[in-house]
VOBA-1610 file (N, C-alpha, C; in pm, whole numbers, padded with zeros to 5 digits, always signed):
BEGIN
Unk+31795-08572-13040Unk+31684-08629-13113Unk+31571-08526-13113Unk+31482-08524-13231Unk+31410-08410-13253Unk+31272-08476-13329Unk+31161-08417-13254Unk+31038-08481-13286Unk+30980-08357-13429Unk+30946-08494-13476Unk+30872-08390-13645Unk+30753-08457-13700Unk+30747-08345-13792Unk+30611-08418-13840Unk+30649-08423-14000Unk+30630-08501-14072Unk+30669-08495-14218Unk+30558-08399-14262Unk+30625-08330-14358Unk+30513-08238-14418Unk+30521-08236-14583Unk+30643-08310-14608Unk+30680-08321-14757Unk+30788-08387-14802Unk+30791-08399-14932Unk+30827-08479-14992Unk+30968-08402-15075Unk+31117-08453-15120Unk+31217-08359-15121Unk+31257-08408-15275Unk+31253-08390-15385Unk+31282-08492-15508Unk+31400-08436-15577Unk+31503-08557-15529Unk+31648-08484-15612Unk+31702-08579-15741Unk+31686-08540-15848Unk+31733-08651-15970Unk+31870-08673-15998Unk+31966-08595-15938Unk+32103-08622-15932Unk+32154-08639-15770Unk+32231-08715-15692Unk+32273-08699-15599Unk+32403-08772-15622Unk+32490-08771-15492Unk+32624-08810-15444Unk+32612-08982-15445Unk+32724-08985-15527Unk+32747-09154-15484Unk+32703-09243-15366Unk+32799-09153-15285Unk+32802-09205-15162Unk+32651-09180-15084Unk+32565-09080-15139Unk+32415-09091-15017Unk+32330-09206-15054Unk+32287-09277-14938Unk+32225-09416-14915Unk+32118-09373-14978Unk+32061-09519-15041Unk+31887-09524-15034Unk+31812-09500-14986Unk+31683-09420-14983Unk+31618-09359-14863Unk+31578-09237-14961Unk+31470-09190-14895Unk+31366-09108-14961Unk+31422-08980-14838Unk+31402-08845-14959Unk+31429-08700-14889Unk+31355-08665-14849Unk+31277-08645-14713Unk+31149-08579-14717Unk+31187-08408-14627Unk+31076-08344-14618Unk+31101-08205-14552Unk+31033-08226-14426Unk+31080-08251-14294Unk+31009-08241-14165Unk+30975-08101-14089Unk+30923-08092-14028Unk+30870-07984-13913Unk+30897-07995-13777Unk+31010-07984-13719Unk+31018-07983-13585Unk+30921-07925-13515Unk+30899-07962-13339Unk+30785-07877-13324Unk+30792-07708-13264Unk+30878-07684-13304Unk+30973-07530-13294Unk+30917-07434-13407Unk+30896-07488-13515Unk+30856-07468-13659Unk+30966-07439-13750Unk+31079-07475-13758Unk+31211-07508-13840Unk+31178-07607-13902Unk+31202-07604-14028Unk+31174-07702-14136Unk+31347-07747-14191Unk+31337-07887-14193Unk+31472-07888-14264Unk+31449-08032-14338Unk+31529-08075-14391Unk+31531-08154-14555Unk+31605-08364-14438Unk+31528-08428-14448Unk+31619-08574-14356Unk+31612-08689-14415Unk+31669-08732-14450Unk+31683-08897-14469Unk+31602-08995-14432Unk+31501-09009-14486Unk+31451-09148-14446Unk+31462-09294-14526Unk+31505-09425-14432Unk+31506-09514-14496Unk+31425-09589-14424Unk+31317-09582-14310Unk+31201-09627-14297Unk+31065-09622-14387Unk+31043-09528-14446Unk+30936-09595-14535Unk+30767-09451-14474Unk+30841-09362-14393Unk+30690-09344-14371Unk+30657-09168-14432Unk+30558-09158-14413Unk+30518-09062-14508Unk+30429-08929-14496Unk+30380-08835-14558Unk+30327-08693-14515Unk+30239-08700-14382Unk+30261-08673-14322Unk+30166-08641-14202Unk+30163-08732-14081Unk+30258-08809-14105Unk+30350-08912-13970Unk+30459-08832-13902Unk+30421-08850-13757Unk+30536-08784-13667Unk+30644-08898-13642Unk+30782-08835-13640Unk+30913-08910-13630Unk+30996-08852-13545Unk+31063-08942-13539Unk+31211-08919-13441Unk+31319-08862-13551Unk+31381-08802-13546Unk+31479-08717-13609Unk+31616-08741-13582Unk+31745-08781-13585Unk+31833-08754-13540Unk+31953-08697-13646Unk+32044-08579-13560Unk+32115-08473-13652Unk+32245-08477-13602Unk+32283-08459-13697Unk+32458-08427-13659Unk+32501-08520-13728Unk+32606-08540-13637Unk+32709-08657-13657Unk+32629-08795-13626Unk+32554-08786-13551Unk+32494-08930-13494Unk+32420-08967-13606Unk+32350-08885-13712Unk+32239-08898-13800Unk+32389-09025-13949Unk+32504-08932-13966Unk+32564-09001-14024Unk+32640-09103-13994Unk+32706-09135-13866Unk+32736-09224-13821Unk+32670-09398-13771Unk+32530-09360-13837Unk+32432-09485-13870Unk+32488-09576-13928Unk+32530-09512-14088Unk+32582-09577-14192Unk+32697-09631-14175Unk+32801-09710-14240Unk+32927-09752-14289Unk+33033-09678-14279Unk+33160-09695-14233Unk+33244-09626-14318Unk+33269-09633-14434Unk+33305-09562-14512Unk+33321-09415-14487Unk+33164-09308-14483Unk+33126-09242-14356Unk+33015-09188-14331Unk+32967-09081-14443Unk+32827-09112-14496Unk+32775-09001-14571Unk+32770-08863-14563Unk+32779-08826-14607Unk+32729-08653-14622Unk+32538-08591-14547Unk+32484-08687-14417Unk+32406-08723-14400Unk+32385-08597-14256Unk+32295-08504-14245Unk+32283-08384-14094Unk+32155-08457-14032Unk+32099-08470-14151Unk+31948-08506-14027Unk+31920-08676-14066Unk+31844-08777-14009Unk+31822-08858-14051Unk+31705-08931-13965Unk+31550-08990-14035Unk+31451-09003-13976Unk+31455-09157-13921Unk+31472-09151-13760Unk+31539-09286-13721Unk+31394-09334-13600Unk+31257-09310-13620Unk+31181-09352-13569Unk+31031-09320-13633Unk+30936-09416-13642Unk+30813-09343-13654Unk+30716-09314-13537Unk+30672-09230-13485Unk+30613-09241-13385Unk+30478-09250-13337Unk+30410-09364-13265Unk+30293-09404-13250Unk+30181-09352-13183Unk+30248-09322-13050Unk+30177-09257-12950Unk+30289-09153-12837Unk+30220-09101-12760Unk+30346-09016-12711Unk+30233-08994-12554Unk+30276-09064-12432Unk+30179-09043-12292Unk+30243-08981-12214Unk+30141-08902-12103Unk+30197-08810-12049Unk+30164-08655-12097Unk+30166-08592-11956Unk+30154-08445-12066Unk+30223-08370-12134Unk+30197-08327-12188Unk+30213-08275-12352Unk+30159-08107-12406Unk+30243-08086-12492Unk+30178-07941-12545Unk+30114-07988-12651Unk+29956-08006-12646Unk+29887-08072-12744Unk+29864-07974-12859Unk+29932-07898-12903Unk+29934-07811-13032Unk+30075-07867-13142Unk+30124-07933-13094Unk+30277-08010-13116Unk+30261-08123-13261Unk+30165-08200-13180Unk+30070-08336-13257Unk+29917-08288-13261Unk+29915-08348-13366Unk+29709-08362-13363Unk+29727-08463-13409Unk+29609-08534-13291Unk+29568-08693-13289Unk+29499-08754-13348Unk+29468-08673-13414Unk+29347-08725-13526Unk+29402-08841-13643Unk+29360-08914-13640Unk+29430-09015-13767Unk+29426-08942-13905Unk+29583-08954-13934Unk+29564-08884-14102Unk+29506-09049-14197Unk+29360-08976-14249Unk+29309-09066-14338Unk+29404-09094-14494Unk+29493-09031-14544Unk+29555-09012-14656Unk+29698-09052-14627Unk+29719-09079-14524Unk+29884-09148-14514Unk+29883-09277-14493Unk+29916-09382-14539Unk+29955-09544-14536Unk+30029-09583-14388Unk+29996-09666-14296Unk+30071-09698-14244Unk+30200-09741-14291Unk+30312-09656-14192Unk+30423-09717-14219Unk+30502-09724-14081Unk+30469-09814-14007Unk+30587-09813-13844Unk+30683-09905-13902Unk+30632-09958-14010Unk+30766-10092-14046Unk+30907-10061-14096Unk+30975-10119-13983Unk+31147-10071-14010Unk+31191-10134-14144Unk+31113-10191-14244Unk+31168-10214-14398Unk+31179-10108-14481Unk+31284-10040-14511Unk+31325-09969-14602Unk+31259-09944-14759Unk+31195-09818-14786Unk+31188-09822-14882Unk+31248-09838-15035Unk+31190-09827-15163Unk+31243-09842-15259Unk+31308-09682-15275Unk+31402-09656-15315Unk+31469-09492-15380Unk+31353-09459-15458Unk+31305-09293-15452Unk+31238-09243-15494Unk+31307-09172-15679Unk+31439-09187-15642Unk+31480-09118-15823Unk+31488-09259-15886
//
């Protein structure tokens, strides 16, 4: 599991049958590797998440498992304890909507 920060938004107008509903966004691990994840929580630029990759990220779904590496399987609220405070900034993003709610968004294509 891999902590990120959404930093963007991924817009594909054709995809695979088989990939679920759920919005593409581009996360930021706190390593600074950027890679492309699945979200079907709902949350958005400048919210930190839980990440999970591999096989575990596709094995969420149904058989037969998607074509799915990364997939955004938490939003995250607070984080206690110490910390490398360059990771997160705590500052409330004024321009992002709450979203901790596990209701799935609408597909973005």
């Amino acid at each position: 599991m891999l902590k990120a920060t959404v930093v963007g938004n991924v817009w594909a107008t054709r995809r695979i049958d088989g990939l679920p509903s759920g919005a593409l966004l581009e996360v930021e691990v706190d390593s600074g590797t950027r890679l492309v994840a699945l979200d079907v929580l709902g949350t958005g630029i400048g919210e930190h998440v839980l990440v999970a990759t591999g096989s575990v990220a596709a094995s969420y779904f149904p058989t037969p498992h998607p074509p799915i590496d990364a997939l955004v399987i938490g939003a995250i609220d607070d984080i206690s304890g110490p910390r490398d405070t360059t990771a997160l900034d705590d500052s409330p993003a004024t321009d992002v909507p709450y979203a901790s709610s596990a209701t799935p968004m609408k597909e973005q294509i």
